[in-house]
N, CA, C and O atoms as a Tripos MOL2 file, in Angstrom:
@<TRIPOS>MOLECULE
protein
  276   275    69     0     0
PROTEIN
NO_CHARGES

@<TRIPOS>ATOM
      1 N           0.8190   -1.1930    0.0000 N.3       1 UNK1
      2 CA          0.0000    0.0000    0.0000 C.3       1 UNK1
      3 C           0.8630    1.2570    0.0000 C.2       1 UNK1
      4 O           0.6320    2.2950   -0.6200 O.2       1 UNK1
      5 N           1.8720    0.9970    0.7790 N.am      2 UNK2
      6 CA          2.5720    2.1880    1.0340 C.3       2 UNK2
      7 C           3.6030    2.9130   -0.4090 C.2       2 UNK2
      8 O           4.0670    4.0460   -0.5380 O.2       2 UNK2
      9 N           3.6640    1.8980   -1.1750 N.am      3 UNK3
     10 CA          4.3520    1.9750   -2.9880 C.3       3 UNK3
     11 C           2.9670    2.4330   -3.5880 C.2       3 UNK3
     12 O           3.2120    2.9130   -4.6950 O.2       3 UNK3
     13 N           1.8540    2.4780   -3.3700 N.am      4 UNK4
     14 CA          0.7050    2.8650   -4.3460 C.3       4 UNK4
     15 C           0.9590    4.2890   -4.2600 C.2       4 UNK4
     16 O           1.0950    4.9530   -5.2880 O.2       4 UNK4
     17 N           1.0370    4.8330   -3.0380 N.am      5 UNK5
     18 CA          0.5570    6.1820   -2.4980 C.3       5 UNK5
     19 C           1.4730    6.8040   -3.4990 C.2       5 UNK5
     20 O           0.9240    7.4850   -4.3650 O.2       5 UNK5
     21 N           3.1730    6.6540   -3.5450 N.am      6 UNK6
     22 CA          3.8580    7.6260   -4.5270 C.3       6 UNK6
     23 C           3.4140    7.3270   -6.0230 C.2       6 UNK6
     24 O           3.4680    8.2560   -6.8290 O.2       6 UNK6
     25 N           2.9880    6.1070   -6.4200 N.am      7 UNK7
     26 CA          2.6880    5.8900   -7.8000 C.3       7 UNK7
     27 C           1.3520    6.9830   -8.4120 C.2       7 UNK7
     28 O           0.9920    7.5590   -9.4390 O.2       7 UNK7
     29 N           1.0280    6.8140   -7.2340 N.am      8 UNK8
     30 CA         -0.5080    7.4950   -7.4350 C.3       8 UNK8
     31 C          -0.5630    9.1630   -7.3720 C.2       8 UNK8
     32 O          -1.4900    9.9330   -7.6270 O.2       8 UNK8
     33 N           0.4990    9.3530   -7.0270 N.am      9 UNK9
     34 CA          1.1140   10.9580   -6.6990 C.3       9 UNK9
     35 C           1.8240   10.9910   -7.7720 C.2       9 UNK9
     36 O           1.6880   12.1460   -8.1740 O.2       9 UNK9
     37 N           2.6620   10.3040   -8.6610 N.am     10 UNK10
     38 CA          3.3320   10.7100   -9.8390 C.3      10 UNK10
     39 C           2.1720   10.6850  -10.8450 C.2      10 UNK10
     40 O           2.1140   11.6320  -11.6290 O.2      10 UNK10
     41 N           1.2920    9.7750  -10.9190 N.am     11 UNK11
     42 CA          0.1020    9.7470  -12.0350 C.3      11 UNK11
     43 C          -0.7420   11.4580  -12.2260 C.2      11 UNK11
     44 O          -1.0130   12.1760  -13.1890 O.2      11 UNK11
     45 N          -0.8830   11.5270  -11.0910 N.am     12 UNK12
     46 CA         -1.5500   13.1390  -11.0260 C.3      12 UNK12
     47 C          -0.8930   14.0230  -11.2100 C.2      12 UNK12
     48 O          -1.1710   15.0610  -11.8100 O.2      12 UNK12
     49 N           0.0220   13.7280  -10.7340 N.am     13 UNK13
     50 CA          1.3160   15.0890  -11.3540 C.3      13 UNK13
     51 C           1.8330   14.7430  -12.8260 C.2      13 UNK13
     52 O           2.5830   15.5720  -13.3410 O.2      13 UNK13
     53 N           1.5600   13.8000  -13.4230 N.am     14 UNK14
     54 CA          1.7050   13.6410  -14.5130 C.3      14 UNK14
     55 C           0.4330   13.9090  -15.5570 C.2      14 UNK14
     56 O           0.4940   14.1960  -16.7530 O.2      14 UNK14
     57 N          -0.2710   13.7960  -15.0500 N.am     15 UNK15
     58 CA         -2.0380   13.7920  -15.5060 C.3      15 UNK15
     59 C          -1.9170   16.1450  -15.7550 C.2      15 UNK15
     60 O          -2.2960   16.8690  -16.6760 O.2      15 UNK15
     61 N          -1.1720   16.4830  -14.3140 N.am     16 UNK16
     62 CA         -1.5370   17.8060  -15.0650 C.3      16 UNK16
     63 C          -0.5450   18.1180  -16.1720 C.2      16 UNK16
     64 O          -0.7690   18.7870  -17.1810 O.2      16 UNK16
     65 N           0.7840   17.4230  -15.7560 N.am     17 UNK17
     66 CA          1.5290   18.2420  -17.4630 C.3      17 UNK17
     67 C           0.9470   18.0900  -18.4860 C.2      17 UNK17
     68 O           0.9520   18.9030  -19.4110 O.2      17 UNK17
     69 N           0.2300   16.7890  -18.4660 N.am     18 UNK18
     70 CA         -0.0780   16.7980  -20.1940 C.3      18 UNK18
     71 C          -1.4960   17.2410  -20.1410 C.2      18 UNK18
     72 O          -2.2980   16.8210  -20.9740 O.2      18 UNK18
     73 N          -1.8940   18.1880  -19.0690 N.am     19 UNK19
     74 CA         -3.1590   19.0040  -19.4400 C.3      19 UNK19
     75 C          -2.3680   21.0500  -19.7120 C.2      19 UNK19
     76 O          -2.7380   22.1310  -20.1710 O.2      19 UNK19
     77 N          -1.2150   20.4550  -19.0800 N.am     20 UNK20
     78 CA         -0.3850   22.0440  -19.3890 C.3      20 UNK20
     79 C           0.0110   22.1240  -20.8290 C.2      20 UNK20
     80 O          -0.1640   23.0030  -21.6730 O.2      20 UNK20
     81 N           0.6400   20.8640  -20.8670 N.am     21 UNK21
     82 CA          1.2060   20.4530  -22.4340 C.3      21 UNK21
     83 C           0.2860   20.8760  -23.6780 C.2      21 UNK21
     84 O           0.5530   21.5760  -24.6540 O.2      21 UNK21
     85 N          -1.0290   20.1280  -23.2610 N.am     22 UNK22
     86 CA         -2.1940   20.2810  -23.7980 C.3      22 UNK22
     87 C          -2.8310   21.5020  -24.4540 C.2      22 UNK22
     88 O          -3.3200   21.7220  -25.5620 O.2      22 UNK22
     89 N          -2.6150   22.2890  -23.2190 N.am     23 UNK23
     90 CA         -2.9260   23.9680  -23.1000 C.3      23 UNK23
     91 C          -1.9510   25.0060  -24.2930 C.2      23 UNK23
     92 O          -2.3690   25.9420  -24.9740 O.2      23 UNK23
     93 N          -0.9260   24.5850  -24.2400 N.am     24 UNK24
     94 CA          0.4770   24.8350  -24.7350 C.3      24 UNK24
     95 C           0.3740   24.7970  -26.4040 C.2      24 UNK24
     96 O           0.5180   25.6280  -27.3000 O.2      24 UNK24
     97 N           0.0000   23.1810  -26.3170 N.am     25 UNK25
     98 CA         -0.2760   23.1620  -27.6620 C.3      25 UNK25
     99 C          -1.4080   23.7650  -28.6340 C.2      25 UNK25
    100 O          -1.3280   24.0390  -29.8310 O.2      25 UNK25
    101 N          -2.2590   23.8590  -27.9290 N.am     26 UNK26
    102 CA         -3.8700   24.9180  -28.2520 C.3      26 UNK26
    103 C          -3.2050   25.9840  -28.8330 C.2      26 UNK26
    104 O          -3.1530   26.2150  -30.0410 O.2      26 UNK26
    105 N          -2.7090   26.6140  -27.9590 N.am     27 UNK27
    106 CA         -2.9230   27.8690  -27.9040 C.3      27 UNK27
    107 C          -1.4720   27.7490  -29.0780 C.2      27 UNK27
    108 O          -1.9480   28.5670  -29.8640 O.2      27 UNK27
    109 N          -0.5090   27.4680  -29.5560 N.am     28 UNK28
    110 CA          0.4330   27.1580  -30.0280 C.3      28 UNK28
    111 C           0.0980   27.0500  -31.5830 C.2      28 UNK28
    112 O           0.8250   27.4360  -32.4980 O.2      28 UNK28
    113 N          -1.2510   26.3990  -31.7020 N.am     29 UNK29
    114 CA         -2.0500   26.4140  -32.7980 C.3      29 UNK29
    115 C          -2.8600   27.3760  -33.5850 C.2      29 UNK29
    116 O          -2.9720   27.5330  -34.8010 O.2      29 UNK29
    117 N          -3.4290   28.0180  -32.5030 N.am     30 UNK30
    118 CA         -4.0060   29.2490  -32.6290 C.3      30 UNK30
    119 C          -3.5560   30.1150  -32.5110 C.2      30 UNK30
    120 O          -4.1990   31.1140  -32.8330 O.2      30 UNK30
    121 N          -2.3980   30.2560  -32.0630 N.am     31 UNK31
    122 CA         -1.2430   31.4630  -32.9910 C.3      31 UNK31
    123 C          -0.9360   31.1760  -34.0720 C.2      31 UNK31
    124 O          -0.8570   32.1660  -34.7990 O.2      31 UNK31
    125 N          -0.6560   30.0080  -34.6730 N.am     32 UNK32
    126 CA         -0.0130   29.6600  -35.7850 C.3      32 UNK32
    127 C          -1.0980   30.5490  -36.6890 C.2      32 UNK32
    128 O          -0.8150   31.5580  -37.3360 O.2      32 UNK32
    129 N          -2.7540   29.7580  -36.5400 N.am     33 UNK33
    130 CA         -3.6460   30.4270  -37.4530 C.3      33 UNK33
    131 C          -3.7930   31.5600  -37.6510 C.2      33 UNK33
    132 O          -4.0300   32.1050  -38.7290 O.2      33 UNK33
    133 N          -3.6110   32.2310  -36.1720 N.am     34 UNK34
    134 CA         -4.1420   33.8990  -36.3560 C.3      34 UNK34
    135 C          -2.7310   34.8440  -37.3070 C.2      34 UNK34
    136 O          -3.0530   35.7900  -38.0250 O.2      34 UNK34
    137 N          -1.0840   34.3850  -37.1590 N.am     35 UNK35
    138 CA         -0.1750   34.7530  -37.7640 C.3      35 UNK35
    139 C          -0.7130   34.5640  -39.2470 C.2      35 UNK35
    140 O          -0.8430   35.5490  -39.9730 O.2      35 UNK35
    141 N          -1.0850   33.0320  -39.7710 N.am     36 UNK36
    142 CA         -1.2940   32.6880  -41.2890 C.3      36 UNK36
    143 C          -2.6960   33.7320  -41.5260 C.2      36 UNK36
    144 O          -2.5240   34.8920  -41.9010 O.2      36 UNK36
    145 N          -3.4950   33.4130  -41.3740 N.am     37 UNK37
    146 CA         -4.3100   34.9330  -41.2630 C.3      37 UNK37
    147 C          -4.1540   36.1660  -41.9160 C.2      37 UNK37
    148 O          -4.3950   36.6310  -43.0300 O.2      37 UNK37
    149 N          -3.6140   36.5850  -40.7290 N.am     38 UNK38
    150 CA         -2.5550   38.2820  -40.4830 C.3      38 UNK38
    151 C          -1.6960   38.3320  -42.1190 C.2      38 UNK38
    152 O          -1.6050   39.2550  -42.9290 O.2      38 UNK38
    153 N          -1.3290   37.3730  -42.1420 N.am     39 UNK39
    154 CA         -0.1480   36.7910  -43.2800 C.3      39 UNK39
    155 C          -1.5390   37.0000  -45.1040 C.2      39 UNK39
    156 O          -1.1570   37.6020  -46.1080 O.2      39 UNK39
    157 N          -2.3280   36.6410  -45.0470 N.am     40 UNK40
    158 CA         -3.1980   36.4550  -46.1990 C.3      40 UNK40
    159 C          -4.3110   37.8320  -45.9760 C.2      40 UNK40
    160 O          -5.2200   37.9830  -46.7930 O.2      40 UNK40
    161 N          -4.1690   38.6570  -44.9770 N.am     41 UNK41
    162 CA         -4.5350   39.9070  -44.7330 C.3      41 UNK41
    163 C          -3.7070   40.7480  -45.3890 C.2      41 UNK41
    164 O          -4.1280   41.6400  -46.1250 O.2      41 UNK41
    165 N          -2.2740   40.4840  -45.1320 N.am     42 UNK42
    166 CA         -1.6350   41.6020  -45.4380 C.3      42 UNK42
    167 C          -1.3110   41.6500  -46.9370 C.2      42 UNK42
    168 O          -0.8610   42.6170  -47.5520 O.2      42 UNK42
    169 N          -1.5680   40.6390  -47.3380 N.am     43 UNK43
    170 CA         -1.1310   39.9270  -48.8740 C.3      43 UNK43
    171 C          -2.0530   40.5450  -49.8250 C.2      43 UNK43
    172 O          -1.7270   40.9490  -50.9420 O.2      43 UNK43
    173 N          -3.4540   40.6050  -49.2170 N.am     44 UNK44
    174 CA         -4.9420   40.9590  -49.6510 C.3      44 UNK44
    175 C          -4.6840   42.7580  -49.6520 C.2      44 UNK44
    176 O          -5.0090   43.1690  -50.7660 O.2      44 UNK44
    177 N          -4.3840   43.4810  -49.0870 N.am     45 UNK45
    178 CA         -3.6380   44.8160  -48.7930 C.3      45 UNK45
    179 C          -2.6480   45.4170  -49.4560 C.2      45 UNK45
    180 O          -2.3740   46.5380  -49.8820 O.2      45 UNK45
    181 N          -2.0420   43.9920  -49.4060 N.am     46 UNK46
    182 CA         -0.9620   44.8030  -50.6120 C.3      46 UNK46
    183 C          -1.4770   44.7330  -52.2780 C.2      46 UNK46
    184 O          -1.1850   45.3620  -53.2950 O.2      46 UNK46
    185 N          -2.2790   43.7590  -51.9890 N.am     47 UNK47
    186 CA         -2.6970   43.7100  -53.5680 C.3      47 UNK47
    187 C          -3.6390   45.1480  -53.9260 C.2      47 UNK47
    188 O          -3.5720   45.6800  -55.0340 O.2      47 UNK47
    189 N          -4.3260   45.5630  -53.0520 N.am     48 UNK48
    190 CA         -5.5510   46.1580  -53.3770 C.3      48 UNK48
    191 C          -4.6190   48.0800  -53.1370 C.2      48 UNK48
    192 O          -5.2100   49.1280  -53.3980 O.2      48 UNK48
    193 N          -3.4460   48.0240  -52.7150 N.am     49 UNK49
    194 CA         -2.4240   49.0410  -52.6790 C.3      49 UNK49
    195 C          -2.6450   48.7850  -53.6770 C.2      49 UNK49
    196 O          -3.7420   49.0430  -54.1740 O.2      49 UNK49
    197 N          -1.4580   48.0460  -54.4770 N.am     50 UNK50
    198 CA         -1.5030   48.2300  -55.9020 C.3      50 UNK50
    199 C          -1.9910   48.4730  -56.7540 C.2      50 UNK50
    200 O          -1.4150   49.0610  -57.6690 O.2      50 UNK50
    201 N          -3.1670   48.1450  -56.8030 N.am     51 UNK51
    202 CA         -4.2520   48.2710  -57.8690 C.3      51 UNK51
    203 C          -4.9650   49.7940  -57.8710 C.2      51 UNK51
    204 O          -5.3550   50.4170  -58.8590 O.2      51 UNK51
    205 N          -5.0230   50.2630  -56.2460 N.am     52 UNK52
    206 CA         -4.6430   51.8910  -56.4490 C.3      52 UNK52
    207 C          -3.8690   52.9290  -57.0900 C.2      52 UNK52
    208 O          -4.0460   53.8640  -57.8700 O.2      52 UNK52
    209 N          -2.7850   52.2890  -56.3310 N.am     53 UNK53
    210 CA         -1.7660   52.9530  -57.4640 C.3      53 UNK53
    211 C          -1.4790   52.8310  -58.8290 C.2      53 UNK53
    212 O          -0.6650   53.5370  -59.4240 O.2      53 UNK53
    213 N          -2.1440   51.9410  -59.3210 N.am     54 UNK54
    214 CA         -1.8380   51.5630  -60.8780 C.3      54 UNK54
    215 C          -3.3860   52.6480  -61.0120 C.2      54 UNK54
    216 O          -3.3160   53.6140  -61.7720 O.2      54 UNK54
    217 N          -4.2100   52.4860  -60.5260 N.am     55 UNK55
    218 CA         -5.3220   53.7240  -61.2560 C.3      55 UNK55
    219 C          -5.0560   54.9360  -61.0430 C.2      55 UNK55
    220 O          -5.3910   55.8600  -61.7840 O.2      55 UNK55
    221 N          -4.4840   55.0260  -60.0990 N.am     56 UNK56
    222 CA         -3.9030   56.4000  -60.1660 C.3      56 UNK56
    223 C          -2.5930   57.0690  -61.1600 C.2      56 UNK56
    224 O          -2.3600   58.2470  -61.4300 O.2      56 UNK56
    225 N          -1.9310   55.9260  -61.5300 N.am     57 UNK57
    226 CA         -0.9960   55.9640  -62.6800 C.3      57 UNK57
    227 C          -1.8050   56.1800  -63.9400 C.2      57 UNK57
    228 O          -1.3430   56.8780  -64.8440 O.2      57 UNK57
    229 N          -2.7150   55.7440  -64.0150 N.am     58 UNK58
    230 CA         -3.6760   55.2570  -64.9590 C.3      58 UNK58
    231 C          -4.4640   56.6620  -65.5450 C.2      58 UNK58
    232 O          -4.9370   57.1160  -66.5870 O.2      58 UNK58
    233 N          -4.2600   57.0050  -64.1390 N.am     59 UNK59
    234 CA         -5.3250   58.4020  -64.0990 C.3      59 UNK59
    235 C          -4.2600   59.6950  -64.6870 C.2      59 UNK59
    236 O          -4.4400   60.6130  -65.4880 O.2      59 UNK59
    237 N          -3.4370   59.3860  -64.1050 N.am     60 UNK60
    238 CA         -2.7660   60.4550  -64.3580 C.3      60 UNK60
    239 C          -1.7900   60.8390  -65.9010 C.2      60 UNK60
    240 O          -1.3590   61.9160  -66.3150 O.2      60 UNK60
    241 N          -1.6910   59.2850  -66.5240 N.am     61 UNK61
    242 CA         -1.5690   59.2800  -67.7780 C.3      61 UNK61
    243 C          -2.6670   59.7670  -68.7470 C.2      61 UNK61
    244 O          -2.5660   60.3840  -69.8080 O.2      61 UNK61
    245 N          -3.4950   59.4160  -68.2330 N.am     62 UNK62
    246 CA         -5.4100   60.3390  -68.8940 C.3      62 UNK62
    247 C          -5.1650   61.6160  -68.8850 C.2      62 UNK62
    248 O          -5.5360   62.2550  -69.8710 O.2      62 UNK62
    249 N          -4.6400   62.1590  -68.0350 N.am     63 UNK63
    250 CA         -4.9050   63.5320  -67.8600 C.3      63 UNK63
    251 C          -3.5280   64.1320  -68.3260 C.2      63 UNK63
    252 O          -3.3090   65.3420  -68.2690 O.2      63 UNK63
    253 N          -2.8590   63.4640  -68.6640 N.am     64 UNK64
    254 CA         -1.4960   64.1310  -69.2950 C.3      64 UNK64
    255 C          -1.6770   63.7870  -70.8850 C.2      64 UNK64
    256 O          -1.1090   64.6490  -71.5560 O.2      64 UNK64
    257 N          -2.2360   62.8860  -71.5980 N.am     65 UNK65
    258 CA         -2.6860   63.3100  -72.7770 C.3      65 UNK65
    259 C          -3.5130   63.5250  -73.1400 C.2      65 UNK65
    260 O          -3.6880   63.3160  -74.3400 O.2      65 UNK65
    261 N          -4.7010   64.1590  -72.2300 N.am     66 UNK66
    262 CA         -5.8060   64.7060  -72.9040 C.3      66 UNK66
    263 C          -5.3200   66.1740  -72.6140 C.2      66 UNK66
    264 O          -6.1020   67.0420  -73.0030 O.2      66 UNK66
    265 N          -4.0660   66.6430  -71.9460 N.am     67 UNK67
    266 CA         -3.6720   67.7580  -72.1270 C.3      67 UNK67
    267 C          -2.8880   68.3480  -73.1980 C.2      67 UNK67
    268 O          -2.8300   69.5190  -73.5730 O.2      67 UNK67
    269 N          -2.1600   67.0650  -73.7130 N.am     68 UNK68
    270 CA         -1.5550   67.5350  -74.9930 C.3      68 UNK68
    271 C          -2.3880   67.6890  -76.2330 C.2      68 UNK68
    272 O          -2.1700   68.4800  -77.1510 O.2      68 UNK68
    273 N          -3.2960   66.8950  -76.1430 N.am     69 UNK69
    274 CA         -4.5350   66.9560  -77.3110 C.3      69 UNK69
    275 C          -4.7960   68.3680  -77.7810 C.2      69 UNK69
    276 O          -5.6640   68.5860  -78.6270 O.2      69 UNK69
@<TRIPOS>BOND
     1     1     2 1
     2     2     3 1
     3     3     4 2
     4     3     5 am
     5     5     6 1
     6     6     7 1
     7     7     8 2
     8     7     9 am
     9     9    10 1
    10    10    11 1
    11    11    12 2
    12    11    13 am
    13    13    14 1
    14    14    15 1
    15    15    16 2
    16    15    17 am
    17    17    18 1
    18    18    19 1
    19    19    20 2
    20    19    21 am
    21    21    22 1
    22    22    23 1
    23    23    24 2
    24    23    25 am
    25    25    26 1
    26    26    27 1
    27    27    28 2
    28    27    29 am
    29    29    30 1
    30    30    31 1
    31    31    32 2
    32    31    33 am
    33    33    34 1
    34    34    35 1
    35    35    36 2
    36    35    37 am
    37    37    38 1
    38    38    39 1
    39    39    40 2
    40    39    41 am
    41    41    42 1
    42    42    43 1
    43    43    44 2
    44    43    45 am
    45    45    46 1
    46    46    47 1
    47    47    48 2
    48    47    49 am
    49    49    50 1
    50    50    51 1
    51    51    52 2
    52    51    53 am
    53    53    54 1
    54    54    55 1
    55    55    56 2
    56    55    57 am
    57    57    58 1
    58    58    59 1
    59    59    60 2
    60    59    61 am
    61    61    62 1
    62    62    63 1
    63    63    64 2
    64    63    65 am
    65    65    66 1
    66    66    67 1
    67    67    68 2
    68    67    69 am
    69    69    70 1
    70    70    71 1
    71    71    72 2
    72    71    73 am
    73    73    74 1
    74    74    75 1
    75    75    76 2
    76    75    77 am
    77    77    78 1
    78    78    79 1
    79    79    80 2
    80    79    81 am
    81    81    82 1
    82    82    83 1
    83    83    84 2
    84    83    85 am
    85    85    86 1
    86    86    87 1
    87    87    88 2
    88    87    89 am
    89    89    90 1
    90    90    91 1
    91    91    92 2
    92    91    93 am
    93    93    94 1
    94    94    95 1
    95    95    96 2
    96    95    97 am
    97    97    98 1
    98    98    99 1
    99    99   100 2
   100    99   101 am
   101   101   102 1
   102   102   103 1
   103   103   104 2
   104   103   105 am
   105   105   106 1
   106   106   107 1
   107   107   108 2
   108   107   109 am
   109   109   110 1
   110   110   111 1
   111   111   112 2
   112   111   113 am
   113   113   114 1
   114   114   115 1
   115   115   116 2
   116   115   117 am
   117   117   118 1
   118   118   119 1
   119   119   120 2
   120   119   121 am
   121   121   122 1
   122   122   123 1
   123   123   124 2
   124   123   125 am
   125   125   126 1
   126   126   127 1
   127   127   128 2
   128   127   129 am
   129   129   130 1
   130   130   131 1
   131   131   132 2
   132   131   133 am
   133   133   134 1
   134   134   135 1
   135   135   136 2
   136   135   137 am
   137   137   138 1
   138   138   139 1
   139   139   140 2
   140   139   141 am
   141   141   142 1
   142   142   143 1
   143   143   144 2
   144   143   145 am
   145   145   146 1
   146   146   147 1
   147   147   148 2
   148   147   149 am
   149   149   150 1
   150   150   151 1
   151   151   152 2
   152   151   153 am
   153   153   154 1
   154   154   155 1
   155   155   156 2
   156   155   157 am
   157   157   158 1
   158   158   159 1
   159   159   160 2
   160   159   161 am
   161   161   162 1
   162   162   163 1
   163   163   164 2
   164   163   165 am
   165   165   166 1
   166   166   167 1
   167   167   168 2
   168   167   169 am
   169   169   170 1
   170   170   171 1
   171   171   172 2
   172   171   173 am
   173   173   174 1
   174   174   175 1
   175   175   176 2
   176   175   177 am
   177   177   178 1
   178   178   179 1
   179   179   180 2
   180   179   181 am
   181   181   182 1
   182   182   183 1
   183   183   184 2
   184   183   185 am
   185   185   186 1
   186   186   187 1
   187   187   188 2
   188   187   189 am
   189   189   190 1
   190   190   191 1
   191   191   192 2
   192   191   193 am
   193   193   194 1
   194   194   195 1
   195   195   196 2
   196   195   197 am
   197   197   198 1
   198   198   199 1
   199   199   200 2
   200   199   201 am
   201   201   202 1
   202   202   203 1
   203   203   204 2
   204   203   205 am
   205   205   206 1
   206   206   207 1
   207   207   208 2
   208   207   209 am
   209   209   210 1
   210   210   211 1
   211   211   212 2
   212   211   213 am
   213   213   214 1
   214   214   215 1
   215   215   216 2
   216   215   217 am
   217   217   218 1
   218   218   219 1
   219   219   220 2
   220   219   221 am
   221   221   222 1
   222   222   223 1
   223   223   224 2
   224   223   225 am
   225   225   226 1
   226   226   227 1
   227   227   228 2
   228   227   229 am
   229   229   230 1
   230   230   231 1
   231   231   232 2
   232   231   233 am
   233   233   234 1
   234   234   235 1
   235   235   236 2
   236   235   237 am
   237   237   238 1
   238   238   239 1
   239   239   240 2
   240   239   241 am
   241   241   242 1
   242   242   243 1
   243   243   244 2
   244   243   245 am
   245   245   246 1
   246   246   247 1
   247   247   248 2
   248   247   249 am
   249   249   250 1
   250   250   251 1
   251   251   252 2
   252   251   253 am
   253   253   254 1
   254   254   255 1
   255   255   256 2
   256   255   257 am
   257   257   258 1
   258   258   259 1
   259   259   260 2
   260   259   261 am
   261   261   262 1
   262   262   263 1
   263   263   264 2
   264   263   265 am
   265   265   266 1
   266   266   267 1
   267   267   268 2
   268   267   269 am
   269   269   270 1
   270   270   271 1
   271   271   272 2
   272   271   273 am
   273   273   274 1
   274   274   275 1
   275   275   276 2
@<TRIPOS>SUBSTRUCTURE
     1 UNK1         2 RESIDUE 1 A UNK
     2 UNK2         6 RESIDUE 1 A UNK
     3 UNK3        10 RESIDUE 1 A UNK
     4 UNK4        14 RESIDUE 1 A UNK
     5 UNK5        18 RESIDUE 1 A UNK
     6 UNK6        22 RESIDUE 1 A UNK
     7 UNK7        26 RESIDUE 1 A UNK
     8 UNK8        30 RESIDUE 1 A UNK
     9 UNK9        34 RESIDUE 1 A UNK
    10 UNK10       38 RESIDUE 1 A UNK
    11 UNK11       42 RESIDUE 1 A UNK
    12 UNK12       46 RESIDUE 1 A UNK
    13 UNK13       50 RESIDUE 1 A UNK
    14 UNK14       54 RESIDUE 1 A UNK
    15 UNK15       58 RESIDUE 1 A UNK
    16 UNK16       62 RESIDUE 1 A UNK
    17 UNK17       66 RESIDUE 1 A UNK
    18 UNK18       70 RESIDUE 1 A UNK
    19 UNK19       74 RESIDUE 1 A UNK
    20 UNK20       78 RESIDUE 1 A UNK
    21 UNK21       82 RESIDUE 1 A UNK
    22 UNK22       86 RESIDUE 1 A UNK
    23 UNK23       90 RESIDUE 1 A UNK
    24 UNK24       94 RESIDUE 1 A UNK
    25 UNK25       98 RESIDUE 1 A UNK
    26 UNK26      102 RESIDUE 1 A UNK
    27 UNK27      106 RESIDUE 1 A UNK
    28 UNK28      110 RESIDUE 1 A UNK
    29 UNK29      114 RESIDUE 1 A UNK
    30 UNK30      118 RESIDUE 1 A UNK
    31 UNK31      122 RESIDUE 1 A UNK
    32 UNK32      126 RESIDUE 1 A UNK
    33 UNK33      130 RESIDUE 1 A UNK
    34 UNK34      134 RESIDUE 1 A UNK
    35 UNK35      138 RESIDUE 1 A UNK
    36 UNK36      142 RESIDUE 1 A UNK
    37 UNK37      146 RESIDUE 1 A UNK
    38 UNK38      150 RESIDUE 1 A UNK
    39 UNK39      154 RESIDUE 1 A UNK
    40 UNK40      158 RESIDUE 1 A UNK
    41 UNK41      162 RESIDUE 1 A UNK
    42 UNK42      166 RESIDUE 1 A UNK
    43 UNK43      170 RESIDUE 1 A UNK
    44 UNK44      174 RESIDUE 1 A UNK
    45 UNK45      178 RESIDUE 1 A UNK
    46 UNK46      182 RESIDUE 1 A UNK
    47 UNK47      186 RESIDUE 1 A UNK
    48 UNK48      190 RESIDUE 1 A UNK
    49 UNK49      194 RESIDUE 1 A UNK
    50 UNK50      198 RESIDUE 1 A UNK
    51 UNK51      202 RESIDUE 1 A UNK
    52 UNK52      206 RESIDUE 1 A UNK
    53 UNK53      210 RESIDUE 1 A UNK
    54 UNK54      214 RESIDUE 1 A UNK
    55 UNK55      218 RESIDUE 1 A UNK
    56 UNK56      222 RESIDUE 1 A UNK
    57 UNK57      226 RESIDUE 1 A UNK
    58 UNK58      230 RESIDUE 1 A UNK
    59 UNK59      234 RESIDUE 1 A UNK
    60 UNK60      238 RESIDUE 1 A UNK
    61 UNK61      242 RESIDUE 1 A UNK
    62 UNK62      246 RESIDUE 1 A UNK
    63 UNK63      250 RESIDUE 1 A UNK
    64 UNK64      254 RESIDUE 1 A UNK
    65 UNK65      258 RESIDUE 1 A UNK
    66 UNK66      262 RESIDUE 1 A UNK
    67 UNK67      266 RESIDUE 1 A UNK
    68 UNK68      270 RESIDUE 1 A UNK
    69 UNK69      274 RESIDUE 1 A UNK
């Protein structure tokens, strides 16, 4: 009986790491996603920059030969 008591004390103390571990890894995950995310946000941003600036290039070539006209 007296060998159960520490076995039974390492099981629980072992029972919480791999609920810490557990925790660890969650959340480990859900950074990963919210970074890949952030990552296809900023990608989406830069595209839609661009496409500003190309109309505004766009624009401003309009208006430089309808001035020479």
């Amino acid at each position: 009986m007296k060998r159960f008591i520490p076995l039974i004390a390492a099981l629980a103390l072992a029972g919480c790491g791999l609920d810490v571990a557990s925790s660890a890894a969650t959340a480990a995950a859900l950074k990963k996603q919210e970074l890949e995310q952030g990552k296809k946000t900023m990608e989406q941003s830069q595209q839609k920059i661009g496409q500003a600036v190309e109309q505004m290039n766009q624009s401003a070539q309009n208006r430089e030969d309808a001035q020479k006209q």
